[in-house]
C-alpha positions in Angstrom: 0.6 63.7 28.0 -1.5 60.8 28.8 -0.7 57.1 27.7 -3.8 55.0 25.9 -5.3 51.9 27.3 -4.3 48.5 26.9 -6.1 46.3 24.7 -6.8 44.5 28.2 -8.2 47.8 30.0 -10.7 48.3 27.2 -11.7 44.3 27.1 -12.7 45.3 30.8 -14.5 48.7 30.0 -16.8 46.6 27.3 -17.9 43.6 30.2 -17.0 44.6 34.0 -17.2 47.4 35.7 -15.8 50.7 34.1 -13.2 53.0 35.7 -13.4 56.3 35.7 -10.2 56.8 35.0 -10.5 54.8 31.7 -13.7 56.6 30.9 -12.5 59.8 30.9 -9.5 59.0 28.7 -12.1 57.0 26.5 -13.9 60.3 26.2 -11.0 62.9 25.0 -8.5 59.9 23.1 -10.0 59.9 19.7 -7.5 56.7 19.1 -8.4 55.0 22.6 -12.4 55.8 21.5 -11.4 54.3 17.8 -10.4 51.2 19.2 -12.8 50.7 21.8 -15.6 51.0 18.7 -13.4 48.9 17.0 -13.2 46.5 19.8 -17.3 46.7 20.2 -18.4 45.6 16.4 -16.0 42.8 16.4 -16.8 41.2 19.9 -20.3 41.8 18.5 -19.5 39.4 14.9 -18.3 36.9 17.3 -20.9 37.1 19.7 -23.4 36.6 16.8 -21.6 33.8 14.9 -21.2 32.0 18.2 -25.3 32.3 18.4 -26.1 30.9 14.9 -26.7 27.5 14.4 -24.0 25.7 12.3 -24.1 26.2 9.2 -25.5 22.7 7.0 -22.9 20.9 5.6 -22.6 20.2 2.0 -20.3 17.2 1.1 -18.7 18.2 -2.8 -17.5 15.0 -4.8 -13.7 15.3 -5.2 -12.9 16.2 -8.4 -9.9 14.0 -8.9 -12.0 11.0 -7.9 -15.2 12.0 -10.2 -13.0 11.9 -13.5 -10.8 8.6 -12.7 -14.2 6.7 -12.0 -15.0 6.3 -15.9 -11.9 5.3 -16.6 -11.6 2.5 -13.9 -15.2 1.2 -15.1 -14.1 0.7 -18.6 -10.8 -0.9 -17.4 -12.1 -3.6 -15.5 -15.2 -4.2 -18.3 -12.1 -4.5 -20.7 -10.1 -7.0 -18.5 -13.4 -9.1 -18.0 -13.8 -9.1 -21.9 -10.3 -10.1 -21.7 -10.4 -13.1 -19.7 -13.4 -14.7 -20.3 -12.3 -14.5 -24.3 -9.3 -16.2 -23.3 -10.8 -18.9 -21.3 -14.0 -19.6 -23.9 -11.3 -19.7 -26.8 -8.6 -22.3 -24.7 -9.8 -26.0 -26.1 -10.9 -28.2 -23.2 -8.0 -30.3 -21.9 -9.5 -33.8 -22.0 -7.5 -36.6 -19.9 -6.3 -39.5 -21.4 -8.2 -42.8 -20.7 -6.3 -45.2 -22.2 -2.9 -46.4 -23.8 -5.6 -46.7 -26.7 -6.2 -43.4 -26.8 -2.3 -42.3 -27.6 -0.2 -41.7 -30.6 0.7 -45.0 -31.8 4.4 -43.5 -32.4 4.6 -42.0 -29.1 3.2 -45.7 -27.5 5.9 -47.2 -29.4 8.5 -44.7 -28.2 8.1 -45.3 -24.6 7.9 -49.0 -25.4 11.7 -48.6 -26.2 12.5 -46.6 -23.7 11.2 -49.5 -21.3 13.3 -51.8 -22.5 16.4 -49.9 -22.7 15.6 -48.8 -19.4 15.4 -52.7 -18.2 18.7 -53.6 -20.1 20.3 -50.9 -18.1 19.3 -52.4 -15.3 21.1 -55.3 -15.5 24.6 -53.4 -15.6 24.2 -51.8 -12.5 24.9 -54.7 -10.6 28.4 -54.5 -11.4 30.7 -52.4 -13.5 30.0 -48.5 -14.8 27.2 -48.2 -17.3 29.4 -45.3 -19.0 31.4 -47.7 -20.0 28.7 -49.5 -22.3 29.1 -49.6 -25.7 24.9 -49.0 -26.5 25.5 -50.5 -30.3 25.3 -53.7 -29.4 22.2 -54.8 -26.4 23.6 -53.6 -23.0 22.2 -57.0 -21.7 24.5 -58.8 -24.1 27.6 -56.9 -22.3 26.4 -57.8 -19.2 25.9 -61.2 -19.4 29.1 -61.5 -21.8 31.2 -62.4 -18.6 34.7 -59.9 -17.9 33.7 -56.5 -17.9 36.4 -53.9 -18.2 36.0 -51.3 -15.4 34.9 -53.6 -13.1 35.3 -52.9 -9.6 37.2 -56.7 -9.2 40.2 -54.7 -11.3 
């Protein structure tokens, strides 16, 4: 009983120099001779393909990316629709120029809140504004002499 080549043995019986030994079995092993053809026509596929030029390239749009691209053009065409509606329908914020210009009411408002302001004033010199009765003019209180809470007490 004789034992087949190694894969290795028949590698060297295609490109270096041939034993006779492993020609001989090569001869009478139908499996040995199957594989050594077998061996052959692949070695000669790669051989081949390793001789070709490359083959050309051809870059395919993704197809995930070809349907979202619609979609994010009418997206940001609606949001600039958007926008500019919203800023060409705002009315123009003019600045006031002058005390003229304001509500009379709202002139007269802060006018009182001035002067309240100012009779406050006065009470922080001495004594705890809480205190202060606002009925009557917080200057009157002040100026009215003894103050109860005052920090003489």
């Amino acid at each position: 009983m004789t034992r087949c080549l190694s894969d290795d043995a028949l590698v060297e019986l295609r490109y270096e120099k041939p034993s006779v030994e492993h020609l001989a079995h090569v001869s009478t092993c139908g499996l040995c001779a199957d594989r050594y053809q077998g061996l052959v026509r692949d070695l000669a596929v790669i051989t081949g393909e390793l001789q070709s030029p490359p083959p050309l390239r051809r870059f395919a749009p993704r197809r995930a990316y070809a349907r979202w691209v619609p979609l994010a053009t009418a997206a940001a065409a609606a949001a600039v629709v958007l926008i500019g509606e919203a800023a060409l329908s705002r009315p123009p914020v003019r600045p006031l120029s002058s005390e003229a210009a304001m509500n009379a009411d709202v002139v007269s408002f802060l006018r009182d809140v001035a002067a309240v302001l100012d009779d406050t004033s006065a009470v922080a010199g001495g004594g705890d504004p809480r205190d202060t009765d606002f009925a009557e003019p917080v200057s009157a209180i002040a100026f009215a002499g003894d103050q109860a809470g005052g920090h003489d007490e």
